[in-house]
PQR file with spaces between the fields and no chain letter, atoms N, CA, C, O and H, PARSE charges and radii, in Angstrom:
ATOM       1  N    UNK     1      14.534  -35.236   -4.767 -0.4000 1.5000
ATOM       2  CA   UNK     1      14.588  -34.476   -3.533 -0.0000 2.0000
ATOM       3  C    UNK     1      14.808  -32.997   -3.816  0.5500 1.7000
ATOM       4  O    UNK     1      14.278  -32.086   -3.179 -0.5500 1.4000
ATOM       5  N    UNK     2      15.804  -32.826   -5.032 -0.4000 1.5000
ATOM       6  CA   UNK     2      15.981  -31.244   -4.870 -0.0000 2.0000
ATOM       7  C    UNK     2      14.716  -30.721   -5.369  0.5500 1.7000
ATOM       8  O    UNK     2      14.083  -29.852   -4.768 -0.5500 1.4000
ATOM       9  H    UNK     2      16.234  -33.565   -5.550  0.4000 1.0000
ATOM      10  N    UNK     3      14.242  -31.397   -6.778 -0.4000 1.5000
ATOM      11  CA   UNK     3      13.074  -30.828   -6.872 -0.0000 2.0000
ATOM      12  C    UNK     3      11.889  -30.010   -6.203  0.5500 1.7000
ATOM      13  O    UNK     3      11.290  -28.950   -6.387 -0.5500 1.4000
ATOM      14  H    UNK     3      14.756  -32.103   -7.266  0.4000 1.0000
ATOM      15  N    UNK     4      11.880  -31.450   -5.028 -0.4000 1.5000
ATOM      16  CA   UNK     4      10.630  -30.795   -3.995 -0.0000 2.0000
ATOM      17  C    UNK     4      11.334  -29.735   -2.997  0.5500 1.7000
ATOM      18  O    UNK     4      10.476  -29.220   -2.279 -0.5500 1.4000
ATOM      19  H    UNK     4      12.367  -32.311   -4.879  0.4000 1.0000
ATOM      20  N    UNK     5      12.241  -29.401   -2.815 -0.4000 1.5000
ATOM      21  CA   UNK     5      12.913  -28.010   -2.348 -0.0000 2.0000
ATOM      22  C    UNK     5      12.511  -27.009   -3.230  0.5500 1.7000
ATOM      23  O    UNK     5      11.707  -26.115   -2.966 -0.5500 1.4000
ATOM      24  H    UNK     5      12.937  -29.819   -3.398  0.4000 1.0000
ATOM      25  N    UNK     6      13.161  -27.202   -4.412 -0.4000 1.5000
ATOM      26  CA   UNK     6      13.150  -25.924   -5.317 -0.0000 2.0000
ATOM      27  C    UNK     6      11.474  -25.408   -5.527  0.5500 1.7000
ATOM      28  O    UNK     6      11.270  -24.196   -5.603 -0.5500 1.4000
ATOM      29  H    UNK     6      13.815  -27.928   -4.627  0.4000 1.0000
ATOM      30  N    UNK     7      10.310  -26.365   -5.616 -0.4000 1.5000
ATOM      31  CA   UNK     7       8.994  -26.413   -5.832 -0.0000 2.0000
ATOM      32  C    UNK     7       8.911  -25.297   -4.684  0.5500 1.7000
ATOM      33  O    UNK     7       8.988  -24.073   -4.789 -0.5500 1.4000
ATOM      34  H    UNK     7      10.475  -27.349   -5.554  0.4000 1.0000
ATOM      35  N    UNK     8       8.741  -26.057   -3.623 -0.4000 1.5000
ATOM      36  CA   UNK     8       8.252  -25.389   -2.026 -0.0000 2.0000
ATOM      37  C    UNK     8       8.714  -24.080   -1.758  0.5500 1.7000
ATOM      38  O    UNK     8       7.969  -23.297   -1.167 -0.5500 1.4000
ATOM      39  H    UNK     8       8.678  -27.051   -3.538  0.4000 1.0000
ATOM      40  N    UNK     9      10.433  -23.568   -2.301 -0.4000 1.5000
ATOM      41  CA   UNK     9      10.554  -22.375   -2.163 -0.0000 2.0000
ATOM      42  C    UNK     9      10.153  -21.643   -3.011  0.5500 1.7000
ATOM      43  O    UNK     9      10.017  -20.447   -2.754 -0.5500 1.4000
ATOM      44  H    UNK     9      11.038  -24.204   -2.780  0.4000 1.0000
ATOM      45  N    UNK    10       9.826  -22.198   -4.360 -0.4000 1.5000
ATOM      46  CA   UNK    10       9.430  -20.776   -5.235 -0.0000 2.0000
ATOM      47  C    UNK    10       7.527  -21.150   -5.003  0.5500 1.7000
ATOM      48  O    UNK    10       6.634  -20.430   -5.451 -0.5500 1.4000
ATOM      49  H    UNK    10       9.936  -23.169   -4.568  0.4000 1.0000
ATOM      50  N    UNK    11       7.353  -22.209   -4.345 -0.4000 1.5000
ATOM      51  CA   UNK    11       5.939  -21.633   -3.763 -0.0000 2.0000
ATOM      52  C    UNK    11       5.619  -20.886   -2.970  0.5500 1.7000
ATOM      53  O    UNK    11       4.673  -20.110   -3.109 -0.5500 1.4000
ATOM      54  H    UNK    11       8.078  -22.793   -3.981  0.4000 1.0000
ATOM      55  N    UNK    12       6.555  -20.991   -1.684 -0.4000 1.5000
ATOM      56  CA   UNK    12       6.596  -19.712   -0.418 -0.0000 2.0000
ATOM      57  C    UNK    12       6.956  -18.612   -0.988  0.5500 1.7000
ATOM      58  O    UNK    12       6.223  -17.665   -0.700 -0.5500 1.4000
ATOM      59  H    UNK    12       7.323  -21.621   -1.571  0.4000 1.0000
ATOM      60  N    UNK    13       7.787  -18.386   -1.672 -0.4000 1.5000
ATOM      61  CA   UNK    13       8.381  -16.582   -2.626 -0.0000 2.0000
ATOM      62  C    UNK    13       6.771  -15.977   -3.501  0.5500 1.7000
ATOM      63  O    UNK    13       6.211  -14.889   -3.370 -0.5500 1.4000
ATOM      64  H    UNK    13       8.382  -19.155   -1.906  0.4000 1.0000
ATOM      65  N    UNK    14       6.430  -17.023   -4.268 -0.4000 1.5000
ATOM      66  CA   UNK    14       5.517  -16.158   -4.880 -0.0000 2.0000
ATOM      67  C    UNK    14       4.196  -16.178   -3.691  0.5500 1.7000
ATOM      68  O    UNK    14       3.694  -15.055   -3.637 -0.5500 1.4000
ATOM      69  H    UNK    14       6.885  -17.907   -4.374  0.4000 1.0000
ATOM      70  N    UNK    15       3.635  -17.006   -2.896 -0.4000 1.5000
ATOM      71  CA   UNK    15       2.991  -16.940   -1.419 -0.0000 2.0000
ATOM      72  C    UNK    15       3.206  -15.479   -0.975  0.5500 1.7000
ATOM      73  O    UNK    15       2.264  -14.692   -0.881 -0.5500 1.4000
ATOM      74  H    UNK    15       4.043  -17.918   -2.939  0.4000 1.0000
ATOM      75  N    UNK    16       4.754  -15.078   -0.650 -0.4000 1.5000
ATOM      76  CA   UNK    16       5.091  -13.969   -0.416 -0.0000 2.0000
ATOM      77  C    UNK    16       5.405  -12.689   -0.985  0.5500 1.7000
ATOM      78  O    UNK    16       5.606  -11.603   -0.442 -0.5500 1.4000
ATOM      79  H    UNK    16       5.519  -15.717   -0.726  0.4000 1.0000
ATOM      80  N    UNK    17       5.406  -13.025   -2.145 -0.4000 1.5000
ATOM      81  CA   UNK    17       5.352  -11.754   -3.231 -0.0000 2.0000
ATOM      82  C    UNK    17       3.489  -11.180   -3.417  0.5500 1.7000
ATOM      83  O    UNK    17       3.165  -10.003   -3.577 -0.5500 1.4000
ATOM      84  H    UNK    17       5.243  -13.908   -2.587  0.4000 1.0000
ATOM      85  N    UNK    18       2.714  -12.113   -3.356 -0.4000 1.5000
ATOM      86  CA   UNK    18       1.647  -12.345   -3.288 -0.0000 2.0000
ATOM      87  C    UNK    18       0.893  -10.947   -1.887  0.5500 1.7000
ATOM      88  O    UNK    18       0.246   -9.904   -1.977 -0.5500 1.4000
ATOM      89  H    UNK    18       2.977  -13.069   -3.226  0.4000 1.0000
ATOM      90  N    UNK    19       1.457  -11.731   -0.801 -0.4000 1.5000
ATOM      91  CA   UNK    19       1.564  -11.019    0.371 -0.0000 2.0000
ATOM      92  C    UNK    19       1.758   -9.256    0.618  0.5500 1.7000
ATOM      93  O    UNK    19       1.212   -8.390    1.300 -0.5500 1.4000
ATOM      94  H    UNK    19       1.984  -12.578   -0.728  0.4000 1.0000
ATOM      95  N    UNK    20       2.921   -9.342   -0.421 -0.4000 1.5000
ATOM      96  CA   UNK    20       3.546   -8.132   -0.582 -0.0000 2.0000
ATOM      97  C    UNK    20       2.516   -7.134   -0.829  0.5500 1.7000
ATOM      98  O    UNK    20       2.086   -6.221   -0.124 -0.5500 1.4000
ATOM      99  H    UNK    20       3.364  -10.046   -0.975  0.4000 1.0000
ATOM     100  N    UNK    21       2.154   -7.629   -2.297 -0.4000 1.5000
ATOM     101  CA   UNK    21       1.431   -6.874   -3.042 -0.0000 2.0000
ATOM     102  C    UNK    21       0.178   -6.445   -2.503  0.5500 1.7000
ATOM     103  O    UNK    21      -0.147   -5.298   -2.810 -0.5500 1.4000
ATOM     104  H    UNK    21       2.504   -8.371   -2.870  0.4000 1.0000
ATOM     105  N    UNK    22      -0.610   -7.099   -1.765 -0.4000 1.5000
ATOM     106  CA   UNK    22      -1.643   -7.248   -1.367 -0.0000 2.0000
ATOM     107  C    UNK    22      -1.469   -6.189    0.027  0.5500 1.7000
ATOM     108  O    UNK    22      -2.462   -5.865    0.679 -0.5500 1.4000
ATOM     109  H    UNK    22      -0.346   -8.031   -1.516  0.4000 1.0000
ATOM     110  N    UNK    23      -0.495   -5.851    0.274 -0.4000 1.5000
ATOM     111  CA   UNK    23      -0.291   -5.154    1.501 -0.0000 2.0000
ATOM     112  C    UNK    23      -0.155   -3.739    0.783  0.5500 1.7000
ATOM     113  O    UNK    23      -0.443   -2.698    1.374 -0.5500 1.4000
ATOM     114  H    UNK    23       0.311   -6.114   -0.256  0.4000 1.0000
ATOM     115  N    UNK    24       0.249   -3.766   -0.378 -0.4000 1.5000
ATOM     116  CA   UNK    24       0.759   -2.880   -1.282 -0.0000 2.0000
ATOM     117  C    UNK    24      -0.099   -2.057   -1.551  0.5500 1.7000
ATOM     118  O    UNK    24       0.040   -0.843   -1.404 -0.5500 1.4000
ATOM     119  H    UNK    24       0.483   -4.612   -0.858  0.4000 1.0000
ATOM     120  N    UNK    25      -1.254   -2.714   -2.048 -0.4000 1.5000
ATOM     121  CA   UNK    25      -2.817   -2.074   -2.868 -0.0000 2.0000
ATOM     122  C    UNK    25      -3.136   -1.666   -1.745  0.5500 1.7000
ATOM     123  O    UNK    25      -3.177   -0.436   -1.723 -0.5500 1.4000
ATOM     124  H    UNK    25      -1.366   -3.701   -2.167  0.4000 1.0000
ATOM     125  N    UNK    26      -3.463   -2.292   -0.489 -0.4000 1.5000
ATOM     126  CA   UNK    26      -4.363   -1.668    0.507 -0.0000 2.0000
ATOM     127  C    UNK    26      -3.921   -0.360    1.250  0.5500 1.7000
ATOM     128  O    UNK    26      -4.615    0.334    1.993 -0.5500 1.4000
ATOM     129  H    UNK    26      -3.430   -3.291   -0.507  0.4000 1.0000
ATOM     130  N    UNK    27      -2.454   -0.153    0.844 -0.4000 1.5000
ATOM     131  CA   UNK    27      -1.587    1.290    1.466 -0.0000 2.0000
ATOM     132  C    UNK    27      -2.393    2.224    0.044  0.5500 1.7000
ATOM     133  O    UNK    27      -3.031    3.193    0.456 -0.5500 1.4000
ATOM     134  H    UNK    27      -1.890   -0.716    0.240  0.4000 1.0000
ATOM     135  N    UNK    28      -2.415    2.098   -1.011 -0.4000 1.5000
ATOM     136  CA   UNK    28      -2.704    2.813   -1.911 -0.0000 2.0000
ATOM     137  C    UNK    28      -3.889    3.119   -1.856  0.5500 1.7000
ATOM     138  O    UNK    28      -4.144    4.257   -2.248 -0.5500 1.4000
ATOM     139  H    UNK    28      -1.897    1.312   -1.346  0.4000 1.0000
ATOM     140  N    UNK    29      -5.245    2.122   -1.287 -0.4000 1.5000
ATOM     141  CA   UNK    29      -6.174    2.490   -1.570 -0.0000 2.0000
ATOM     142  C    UNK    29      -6.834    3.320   -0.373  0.5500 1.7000
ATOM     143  O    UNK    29      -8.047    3.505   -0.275 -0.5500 1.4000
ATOM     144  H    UNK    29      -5.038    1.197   -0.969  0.4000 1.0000
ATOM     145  N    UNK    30      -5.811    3.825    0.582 -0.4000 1.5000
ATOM     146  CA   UNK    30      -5.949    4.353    1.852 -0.0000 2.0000
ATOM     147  C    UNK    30      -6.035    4.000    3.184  0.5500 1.7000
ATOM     148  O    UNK    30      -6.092    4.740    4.166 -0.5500 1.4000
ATOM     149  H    UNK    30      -4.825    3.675    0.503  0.4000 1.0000
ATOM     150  N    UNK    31      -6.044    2.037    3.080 -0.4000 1.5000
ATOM     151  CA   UNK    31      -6.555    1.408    4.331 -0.0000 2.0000
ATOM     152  C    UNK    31      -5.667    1.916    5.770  0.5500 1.7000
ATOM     153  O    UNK    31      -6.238    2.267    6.802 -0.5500 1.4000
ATOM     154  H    UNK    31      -5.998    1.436    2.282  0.4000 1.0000
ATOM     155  N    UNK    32      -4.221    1.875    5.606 -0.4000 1.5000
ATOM     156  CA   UNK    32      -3.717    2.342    6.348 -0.0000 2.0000
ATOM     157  C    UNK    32      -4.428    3.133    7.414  0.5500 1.7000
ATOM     158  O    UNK    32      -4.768    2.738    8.529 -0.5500 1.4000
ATOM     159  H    UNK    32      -3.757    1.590    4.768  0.4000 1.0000
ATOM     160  N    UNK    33      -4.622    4.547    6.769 -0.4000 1.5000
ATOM     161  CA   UNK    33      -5.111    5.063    7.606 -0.0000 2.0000
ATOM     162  C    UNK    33      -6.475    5.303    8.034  0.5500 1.7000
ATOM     163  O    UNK    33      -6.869    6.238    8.731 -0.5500 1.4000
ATOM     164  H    UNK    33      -4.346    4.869    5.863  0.4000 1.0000
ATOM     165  N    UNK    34      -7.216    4.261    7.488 -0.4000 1.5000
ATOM     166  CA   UNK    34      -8.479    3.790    8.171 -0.0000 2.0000
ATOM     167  C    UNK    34      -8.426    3.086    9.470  0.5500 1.7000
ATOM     168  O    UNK    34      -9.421    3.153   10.191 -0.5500 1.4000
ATOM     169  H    UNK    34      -6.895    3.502    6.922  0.4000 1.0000
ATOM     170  N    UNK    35      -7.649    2.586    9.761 -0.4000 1.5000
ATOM     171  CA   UNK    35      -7.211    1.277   10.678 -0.0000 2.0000
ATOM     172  C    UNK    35      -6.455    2.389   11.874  0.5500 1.7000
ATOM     173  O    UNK    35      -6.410    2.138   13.078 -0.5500 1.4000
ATOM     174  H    UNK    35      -6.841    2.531    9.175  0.4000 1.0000
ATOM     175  N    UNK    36      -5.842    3.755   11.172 -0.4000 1.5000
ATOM     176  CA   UNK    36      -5.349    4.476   12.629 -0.0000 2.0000
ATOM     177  C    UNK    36      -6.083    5.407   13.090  0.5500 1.7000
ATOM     178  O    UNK    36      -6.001    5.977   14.178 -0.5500 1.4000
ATOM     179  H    UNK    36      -5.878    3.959   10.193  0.4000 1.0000
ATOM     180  N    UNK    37      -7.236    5.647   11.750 -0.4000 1.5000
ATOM     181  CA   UNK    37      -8.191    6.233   12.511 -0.0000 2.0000
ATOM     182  C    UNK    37      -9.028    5.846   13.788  0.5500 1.7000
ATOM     183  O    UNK    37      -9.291    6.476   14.813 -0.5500 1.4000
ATOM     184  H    UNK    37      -7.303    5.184   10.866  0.4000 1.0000
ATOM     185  N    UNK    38      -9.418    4.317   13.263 -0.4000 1.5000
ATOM     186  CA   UNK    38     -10.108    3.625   13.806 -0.0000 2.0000
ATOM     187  C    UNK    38      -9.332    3.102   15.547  0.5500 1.7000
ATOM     188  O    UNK    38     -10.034    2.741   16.491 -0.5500 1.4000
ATOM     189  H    UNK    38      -9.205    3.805   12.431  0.4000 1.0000
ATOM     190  N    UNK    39      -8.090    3.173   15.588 -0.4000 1.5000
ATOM     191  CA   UNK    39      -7.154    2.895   16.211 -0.0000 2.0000
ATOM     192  C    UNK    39      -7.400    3.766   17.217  0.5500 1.7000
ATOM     193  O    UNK    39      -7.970    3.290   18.198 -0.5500 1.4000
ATOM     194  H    UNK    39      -7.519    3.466   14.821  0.4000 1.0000
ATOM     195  N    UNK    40      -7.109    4.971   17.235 -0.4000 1.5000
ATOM     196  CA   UNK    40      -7.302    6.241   17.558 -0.0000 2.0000
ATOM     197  C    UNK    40      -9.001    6.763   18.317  0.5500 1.7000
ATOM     198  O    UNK    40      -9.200    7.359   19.375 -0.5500 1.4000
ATOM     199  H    UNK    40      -6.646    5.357   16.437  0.4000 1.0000
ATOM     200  N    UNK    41      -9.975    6.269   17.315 -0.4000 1.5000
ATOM     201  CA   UNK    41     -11.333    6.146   18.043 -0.0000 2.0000
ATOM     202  C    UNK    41     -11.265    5.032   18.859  0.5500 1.7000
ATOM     203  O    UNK    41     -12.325    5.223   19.456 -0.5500 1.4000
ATOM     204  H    UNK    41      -9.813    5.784   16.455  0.4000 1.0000
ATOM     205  N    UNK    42     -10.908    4.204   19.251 -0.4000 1.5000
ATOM     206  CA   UNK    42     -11.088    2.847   20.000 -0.0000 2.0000
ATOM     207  C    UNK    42      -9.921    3.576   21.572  0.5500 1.7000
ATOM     208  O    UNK    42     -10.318    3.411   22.725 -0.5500 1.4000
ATOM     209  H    UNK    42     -10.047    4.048   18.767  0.4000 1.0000
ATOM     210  N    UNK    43      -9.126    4.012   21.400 -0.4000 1.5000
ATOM     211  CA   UNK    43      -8.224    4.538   22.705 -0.0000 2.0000
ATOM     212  C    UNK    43      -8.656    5.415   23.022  0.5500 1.7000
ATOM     213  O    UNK    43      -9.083    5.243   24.164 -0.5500 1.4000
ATOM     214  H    UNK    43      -8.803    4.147   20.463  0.4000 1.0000
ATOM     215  N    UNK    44      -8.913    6.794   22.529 -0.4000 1.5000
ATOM     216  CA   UNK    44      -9.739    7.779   23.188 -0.0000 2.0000
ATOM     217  C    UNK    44     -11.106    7.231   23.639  0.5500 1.7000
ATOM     218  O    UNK    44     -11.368    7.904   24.636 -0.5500 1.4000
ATOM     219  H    UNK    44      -8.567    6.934   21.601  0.4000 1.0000
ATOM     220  N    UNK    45     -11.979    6.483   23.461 -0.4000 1.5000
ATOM     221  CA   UNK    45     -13.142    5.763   24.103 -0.0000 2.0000
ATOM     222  C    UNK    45     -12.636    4.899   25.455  0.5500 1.7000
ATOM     223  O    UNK    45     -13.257    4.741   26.507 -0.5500 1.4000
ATOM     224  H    UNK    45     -11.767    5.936   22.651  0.4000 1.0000
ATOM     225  N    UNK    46     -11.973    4.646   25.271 -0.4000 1.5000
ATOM     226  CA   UNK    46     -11.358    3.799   26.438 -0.0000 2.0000
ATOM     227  C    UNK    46     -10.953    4.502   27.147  0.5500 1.7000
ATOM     228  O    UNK    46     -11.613    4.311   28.169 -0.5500 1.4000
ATOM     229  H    UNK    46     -11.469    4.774   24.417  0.4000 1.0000
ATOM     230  N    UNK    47     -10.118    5.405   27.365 -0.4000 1.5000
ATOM     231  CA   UNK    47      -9.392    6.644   28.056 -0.0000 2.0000
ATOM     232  C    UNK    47     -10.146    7.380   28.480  0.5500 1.7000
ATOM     233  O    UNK    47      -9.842    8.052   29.465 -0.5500 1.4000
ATOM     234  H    UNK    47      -9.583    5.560   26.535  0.4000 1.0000
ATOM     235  N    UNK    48     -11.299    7.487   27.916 -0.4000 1.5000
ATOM     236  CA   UNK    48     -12.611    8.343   28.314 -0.0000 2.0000
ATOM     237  C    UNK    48     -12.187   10.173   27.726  0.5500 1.7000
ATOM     238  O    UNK    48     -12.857   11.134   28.105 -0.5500 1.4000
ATOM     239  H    UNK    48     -11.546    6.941   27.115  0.4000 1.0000
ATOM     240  N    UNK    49     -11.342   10.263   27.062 -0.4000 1.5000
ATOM     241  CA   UNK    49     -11.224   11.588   26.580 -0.0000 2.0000
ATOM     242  C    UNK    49     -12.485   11.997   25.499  0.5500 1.7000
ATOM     243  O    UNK    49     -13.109   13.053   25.602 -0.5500 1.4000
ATOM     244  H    UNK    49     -10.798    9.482   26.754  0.4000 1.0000
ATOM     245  N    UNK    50     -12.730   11.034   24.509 -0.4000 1.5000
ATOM     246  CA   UNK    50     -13.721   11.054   23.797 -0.0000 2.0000
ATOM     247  C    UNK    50     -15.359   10.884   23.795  0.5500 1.7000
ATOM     248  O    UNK    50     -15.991   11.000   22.744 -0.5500 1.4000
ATOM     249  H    UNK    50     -12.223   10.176   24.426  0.4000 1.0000
């Protein structure tokens, strides 16, 4: 029984370290602010300012 505990959490941790990272690269490779650009064109179209 403890086994399959100890398995499952260090499967969800590295799942989530996994996660991390991956959120990590895409801040570095600029996505961020692709997504508020894009953010930003999608509300001013709607708002009709743009």
């Amino acid at each position: 029984m403890k086994s399959k505990i100890v398995n499952s959490r260090f499967f969800s941790l590295g799942i989530l370290g996994l996660g991390v990272w991956m959120v990590y690269q895409g801040y570095q490779n600029g996505e961020a602010q692709v997504v508020l650009d894009k953010a930003v064109r999608i509300c001013m179209e709607c708002i009709g300012i743009g």
